[in-house]
DRENDO-1510 file (C-alpha; in Angstrom, 1 decimal, always signed):
<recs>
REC; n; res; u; v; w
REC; 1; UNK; +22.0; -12.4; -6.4 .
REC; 2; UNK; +19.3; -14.2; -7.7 .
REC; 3; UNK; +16.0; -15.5; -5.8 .
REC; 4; UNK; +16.0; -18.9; -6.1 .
REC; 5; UNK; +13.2; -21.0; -5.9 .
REC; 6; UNK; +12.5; -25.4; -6.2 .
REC; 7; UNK; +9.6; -26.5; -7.5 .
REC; 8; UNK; +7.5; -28.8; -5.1 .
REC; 9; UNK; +5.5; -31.1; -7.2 .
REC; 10; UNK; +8.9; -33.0; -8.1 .
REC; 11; UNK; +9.4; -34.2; -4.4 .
REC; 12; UNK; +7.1; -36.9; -5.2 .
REC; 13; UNK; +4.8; -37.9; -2.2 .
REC; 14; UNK; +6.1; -36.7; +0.8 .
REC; 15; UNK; +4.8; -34.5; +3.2 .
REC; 16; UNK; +4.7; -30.8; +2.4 .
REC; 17; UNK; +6.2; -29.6; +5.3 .
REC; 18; UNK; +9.4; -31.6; +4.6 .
REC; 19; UNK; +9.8; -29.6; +1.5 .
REC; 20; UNK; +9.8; -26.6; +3.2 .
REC; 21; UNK; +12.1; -27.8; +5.6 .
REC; 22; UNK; +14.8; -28.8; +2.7 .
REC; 23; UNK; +14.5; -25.2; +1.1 .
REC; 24; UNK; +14.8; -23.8; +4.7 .
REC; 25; UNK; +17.8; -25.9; +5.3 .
REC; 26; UNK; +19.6; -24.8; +2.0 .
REC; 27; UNK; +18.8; -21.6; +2.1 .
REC; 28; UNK; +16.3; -21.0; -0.6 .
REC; 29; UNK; +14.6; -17.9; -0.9 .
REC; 30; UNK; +10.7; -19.3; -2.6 .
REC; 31; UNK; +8.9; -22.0; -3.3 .
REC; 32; UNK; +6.9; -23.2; -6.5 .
REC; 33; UNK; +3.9; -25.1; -6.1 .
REC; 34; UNK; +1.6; -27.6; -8.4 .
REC; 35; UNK; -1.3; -25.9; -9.2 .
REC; 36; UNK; -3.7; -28.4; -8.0 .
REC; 37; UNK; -6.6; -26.4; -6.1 .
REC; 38; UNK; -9.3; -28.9; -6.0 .
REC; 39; UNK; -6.5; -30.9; -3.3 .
REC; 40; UNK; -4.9; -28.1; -2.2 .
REC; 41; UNK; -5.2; -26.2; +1.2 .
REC; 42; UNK; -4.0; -23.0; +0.8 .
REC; 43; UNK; -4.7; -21.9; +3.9 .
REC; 44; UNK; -2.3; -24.4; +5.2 .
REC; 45; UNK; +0.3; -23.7; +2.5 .
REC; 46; UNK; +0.6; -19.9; +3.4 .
REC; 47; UNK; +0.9; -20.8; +6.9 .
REC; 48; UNK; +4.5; -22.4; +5.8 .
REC; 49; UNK; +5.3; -20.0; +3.8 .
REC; 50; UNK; +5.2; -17.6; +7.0 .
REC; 51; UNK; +6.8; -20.0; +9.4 .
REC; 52; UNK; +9.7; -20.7; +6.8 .
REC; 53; UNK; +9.8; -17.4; +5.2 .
REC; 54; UNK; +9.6; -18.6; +1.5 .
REC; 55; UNK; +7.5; -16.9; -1.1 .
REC; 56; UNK; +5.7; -18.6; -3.8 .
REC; 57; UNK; +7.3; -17.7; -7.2 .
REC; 58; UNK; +5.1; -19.8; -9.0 .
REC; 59; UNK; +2.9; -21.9; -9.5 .
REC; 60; UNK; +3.1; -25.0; -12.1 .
REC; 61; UNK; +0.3; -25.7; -14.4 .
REC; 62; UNK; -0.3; -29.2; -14.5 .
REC; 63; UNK; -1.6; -30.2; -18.2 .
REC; 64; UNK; -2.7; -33.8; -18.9 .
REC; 65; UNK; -5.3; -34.4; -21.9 .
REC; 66; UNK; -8.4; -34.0; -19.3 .
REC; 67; UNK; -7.0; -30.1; -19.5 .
REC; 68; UNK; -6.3; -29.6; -23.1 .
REC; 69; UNK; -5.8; -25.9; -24.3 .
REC; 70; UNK; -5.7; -27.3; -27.8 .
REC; 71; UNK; -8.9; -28.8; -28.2 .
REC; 72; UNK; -12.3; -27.4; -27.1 .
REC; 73; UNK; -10.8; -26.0; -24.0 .
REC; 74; UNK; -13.7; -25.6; -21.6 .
REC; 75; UNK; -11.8; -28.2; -19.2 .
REC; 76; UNK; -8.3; -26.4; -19.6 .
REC; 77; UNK; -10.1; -23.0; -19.3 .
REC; 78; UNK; -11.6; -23.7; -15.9 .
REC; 79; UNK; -8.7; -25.4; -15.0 .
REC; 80; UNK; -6.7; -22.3; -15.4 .
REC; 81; UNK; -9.2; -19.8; -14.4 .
REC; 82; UNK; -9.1; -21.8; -10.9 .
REC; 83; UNK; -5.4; -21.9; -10.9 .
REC; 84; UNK; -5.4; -18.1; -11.3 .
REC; 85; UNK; -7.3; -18.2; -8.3 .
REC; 86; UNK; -5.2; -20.5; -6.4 .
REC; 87; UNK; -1.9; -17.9; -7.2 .
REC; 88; UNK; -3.8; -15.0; -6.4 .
REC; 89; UNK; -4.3; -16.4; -3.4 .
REC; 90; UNK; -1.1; -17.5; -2.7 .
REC; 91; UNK; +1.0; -14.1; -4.0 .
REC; 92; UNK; +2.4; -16.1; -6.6 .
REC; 93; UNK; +2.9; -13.8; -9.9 .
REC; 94; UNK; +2.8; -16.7; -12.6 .
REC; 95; UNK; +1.2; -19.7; -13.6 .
REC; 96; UNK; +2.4; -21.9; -15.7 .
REC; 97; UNK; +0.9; -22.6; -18.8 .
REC; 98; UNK; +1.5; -25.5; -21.5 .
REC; 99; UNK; -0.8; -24.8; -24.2 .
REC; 100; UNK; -1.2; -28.7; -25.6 .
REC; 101; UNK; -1.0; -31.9; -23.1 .
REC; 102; UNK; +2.1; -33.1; -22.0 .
REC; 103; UNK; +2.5; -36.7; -23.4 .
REC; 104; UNK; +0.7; -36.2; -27.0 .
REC; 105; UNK; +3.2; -35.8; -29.6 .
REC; 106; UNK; +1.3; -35.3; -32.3 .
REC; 107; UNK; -1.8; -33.8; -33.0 .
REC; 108; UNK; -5.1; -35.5; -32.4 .
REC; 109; UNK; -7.1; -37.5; -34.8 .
REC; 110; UNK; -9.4; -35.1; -37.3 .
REC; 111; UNK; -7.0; -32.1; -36.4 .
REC; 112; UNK; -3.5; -30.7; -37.5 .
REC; 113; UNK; -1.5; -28.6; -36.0 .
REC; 114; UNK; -2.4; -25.1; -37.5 .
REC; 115; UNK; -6.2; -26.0; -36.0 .
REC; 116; UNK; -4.8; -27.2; -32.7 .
REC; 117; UNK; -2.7; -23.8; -32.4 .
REC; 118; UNK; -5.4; -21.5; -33.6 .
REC; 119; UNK; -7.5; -23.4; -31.0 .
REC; 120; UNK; -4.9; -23.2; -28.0 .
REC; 121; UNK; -3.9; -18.9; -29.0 .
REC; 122; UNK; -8.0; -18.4; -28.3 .
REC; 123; UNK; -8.6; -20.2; -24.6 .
REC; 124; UNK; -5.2; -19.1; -23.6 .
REC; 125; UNK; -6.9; -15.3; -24.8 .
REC; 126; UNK; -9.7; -16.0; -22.9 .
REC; 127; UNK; -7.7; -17.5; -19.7 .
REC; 128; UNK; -5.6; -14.6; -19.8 .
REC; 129; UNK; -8.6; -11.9; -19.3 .
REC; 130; UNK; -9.4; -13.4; -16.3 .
REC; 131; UNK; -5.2; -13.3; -15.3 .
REC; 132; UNK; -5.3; -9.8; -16.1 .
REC; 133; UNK; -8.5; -9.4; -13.4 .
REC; 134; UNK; -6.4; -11.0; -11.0 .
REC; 135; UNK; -3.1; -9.3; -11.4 .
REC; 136; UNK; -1.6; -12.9; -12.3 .
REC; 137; UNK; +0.3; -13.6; -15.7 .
REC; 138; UNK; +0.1; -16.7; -17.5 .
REC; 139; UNK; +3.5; -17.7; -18.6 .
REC; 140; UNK; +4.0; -20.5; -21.8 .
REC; 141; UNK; +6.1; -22.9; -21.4 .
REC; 142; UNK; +8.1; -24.6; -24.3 .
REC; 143; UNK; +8.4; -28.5; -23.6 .
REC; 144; UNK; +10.7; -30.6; -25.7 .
REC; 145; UNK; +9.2; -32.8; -28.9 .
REC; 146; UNK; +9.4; -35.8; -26.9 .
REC; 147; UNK; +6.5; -34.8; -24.2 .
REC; 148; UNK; +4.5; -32.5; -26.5 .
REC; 149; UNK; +4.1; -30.9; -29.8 .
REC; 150; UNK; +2.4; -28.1; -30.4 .
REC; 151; UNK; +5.5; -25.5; -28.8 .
REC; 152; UNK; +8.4; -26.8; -28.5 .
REC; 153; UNK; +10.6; -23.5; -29.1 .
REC; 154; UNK; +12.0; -20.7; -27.9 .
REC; 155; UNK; +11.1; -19.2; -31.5 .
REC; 156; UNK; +7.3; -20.8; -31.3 .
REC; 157; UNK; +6.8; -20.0; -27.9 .
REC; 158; UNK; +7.4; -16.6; -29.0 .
REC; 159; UNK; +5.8; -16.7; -31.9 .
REC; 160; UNK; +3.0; -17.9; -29.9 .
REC; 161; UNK; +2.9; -15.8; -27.3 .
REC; 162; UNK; +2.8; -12.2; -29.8 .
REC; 163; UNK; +0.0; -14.3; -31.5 .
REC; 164; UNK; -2.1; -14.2; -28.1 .
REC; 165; UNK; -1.1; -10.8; -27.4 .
REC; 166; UNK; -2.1; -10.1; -24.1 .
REC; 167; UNK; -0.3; -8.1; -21.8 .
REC; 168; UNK; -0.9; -11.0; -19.1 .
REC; 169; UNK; +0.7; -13.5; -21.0 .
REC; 170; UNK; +3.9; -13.7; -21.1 .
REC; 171; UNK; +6.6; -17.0; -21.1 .
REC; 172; UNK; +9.3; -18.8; -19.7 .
REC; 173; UNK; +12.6; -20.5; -20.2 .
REC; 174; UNK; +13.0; -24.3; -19.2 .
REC; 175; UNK; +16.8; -25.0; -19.4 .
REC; 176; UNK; +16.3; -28.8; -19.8 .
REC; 177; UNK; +14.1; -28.3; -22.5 .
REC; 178; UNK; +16.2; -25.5; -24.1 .
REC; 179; UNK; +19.6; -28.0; -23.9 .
REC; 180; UNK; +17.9; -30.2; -26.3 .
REC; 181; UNK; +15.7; -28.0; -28.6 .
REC; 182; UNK; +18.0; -25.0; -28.9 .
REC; 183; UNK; +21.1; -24.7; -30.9 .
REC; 184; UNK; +21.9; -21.7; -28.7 .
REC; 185; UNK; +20.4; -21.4; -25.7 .
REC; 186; UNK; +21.7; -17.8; -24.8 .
REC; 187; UNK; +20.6; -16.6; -28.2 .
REC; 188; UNK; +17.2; -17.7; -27.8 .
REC; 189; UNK; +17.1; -16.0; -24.5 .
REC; 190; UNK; +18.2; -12.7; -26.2 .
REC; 191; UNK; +15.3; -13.4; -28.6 .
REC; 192; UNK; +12.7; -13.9; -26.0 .
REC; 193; UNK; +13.9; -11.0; -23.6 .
REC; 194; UNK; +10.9; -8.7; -24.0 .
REC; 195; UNK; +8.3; -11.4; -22.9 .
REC; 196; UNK; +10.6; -13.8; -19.9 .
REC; 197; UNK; +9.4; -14.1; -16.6 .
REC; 198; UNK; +10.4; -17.0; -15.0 .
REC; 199; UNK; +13.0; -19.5; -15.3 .
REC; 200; UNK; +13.9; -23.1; -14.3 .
REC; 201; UNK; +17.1; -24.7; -14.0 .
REC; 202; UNK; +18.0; -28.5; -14.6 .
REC; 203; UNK; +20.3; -29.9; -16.3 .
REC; 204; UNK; +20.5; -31.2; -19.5 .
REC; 205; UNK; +20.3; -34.8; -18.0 .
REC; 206; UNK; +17.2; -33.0; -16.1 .
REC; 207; UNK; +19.3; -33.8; -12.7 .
REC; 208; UNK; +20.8; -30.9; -11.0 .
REC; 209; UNK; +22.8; -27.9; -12.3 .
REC; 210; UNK; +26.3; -28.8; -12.6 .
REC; 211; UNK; +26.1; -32.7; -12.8 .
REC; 212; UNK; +25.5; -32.5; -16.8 .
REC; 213; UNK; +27.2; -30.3; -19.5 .
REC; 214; UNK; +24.8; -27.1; -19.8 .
REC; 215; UNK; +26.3; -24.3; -19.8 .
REC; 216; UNK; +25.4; -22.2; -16.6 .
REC; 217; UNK; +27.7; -19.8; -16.3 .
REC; 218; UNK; +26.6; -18.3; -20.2 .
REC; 219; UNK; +23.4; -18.9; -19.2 .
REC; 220; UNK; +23.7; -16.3; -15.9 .
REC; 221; UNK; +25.6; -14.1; -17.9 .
REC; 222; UNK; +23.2; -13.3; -20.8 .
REC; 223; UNK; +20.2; -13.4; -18.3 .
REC; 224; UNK; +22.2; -10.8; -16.0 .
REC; 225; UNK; +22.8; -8.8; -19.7 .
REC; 226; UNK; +19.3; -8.7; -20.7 .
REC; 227; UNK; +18.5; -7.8; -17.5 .
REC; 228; UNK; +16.3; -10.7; -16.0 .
REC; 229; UNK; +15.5; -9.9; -12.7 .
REC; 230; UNK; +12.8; -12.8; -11.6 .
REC; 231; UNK; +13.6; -16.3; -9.8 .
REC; 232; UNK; +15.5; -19.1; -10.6 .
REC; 233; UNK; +12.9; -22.3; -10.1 .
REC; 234; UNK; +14.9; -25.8; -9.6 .
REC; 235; UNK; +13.0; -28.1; -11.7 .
REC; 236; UNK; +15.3; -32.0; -11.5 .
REC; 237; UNK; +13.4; -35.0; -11.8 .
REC; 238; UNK; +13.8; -38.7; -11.4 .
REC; 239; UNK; +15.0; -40.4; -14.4 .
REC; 240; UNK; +11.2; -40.8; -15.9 .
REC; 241; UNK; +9.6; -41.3; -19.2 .
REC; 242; UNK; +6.8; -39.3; -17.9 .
REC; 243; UNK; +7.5; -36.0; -15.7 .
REC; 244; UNK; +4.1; -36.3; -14.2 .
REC; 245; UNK; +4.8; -39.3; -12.9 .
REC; 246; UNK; +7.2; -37.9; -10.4 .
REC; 247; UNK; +4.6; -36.2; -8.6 .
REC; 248; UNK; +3.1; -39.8; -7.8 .
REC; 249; UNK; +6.2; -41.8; -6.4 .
REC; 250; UNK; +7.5; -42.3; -3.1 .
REC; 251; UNK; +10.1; -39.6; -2.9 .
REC; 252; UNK; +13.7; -39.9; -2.9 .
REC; 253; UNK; +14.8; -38.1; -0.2 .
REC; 254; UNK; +18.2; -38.1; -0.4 .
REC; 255; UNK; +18.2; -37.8; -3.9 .
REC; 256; UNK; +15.9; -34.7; -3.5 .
REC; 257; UNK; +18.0; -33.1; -1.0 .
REC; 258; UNK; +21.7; -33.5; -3.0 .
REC; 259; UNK; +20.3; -32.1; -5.4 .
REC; 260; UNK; +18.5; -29.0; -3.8 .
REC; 261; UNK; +21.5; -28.5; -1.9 .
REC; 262; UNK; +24.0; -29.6; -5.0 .
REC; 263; UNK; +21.6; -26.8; -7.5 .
REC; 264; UNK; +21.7; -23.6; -5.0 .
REC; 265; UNK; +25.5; -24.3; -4.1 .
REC; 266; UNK; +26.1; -24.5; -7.9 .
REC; 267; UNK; +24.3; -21.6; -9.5 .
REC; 268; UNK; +25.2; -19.2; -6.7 .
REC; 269; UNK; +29.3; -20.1; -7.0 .
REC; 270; UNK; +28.9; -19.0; -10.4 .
REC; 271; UNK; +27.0; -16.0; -9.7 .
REC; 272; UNK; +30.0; -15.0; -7.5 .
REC; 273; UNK; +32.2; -16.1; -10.2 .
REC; 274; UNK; +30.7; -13.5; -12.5 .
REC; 275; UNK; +30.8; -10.7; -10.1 .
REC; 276; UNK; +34.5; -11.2; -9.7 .
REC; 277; UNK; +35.0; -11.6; -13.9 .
</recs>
C-alpha cells in the first residue's frame, strides 16, 4: 500500500505536537510540513518525527507575492534556496514549488504572461542548481485559475517543467486542483508520468477523500498502472477563499481529525478494493 502522508500547515494554529499525535492515532506513515525556516525549529521537529515514527514526505512551499518566482525573483530564490535547506535537513525529498503567487490571477501591471513565465522557468533553473547540491527536488505544483495564473495545468505544468529542464525539478499532482482544471484527471496523470513525484489528495469540494464526487478509485488505479510509487499527502482545508489563510486560524480540531481519520480509512479501503479486482 501506499505511504500516506497529511500535510501540517492546514491544521491551522495548534500545537505541533497535536498533529503528530492525530497522524499517530490514524495510523499515518509521514508528515508534510510548511516550509517556513525562519520560524521553524527543526531540531524540535525531527525529535517528533523519531518519537512518533513519521517521516517527512514533503515539504510545502509557501508562495505569497513577497516570494514571487515570476517577477525579479531574488526574494523567491532565497526563499527556496533556504527551504532546500530546511528539507535537507529534515530528509524530506521535495519541496514544493508554485512558480507565480498564490492569489494573483492575472499578471502584474507592465508584464504578460509570456514575460512572467520566461521570468519564473529562469529562478526556478537557478533554485534547482542549488536542489540538485542538496539531493532535494523541486516539484511544481499546478493551482487552479482561481488562486493563480501562470500554471494552472497538468499540460502547462508539464510544459513548464521540460522548459526548466533540470533533472531536480520535477512536479506534482493536486487532486483538488485537477477536479476542476482537468477534463480527465487519469489521462493527465498518464501524460505527466515521467516527471510525478508527489501527490495530494482532497476532494473536489477540497474536504476529505470520499465526502465529494472525485473519482479515487480511477485515480489509484492509473497511479498503481504508471507505476507511482511515492506518498499520498492529505491536503483538506476549511471552506476558505484564501488557502493560506488556513494556516492562521484557530484550528478545528474535530473537523481536522474526521477528516484525517475519514481520508486514510477512505483511500486505503479502495486500495484493498483494487487488490481484490
Amino acid at each position: 500500500m501506499y505511504q500516506y502522508s497529511m500535510t501540517q500547515w492546514i491544521a491551522g494554529n495548534e500545537a505541533i505536537e497535536e498533529s503528530f499525535k492525530r497522524l499517530g492515532r490514524f495510523g499515518y506513515d509521514g508528515i508534510e510540513f510548511a516550509a517556513e525556516p525562519e520560524t521553524t525549529d527543526v531540531g524540535y521537529l525531527r525529535e517528533l518525527m523519531s518519537q512518533y515514527d513519521l517521516t517527512c514526505t514533503s515539504l510545502c512551499g509557501i508562495f505569497p507575492e513577497s516570494r514571487d518566482l515570476s517577477g525579479s525573483g531574488q526574494e523567491g530564490v532565497s526563499y527556496v534556496r533556504a527551504g532546500i535547506d530546511m528539507a535537507a535537513a529534515l530528509g524530506a525529498p521535495y519541496l514544493i514549488v508554485v512558480p507565480s503567487p498564490v492569489g494573483r490571477t492575472a499578471p502584474p501591471p507592465g508584464s504578460d504572461y509570456k514575460e512572467s513565465w520566461d521570468r519564473a522557468v529562469r529562478n526556478v533553473r537557478t533554485a534547482a542548481d542549488y536542489a540538485g547540491a542538496k539531493n532535494v527536488k523541486l516539484a511544481v505544483e499546478a493551482l487552479n485559475r482561481y488562486e493563480t495564473y501562470l500554471v494552472n495545468s497538468m499540460e502547462k505544468n508539464l510544459a513548464f517543467v521540460r522548459e526548466v529542464s533540470h533533472p531536480a525539478v520535477k512536479l506534482m499532482a493536486d487532486c483538488f486542483h485537477m477536479s476542476i482544471e482537468e477534463r480527465t484527471i487519469s489521462e493527465s496523470l498518464r501524460m505527466v508520468s515521467d516527471y510525478l513525484v508527489h501527490v495530494h489528495i482532497a476532494d473536489n469540494t477540497r474536504e476529505a477523500a470520499g465526502l465529494g464526487h472525485t473519482d479515487f478509485k480511477e485515480i489509484l488505479y492509473t497511479l498503481g498502472e504508471i507505476g507511482y510509487d511515492g506518498a499520498l499527502t492529505m491536503e483538506f482545508l476549511p471552506q476558505t477563499a484564501d488557502p493560506y489563510a488556513a494556516a492562521d486560524e484557530e484550528t478545528r480540531s474535530k473537523q481536522m481529525d474526521d477528516y484525517a481519520e475519514l481520508s486514510i480509512r477512505y483511500m486505503k479501503t479502495l486500495e484493498r478494493c483494487l487488490k481484490i479486482t
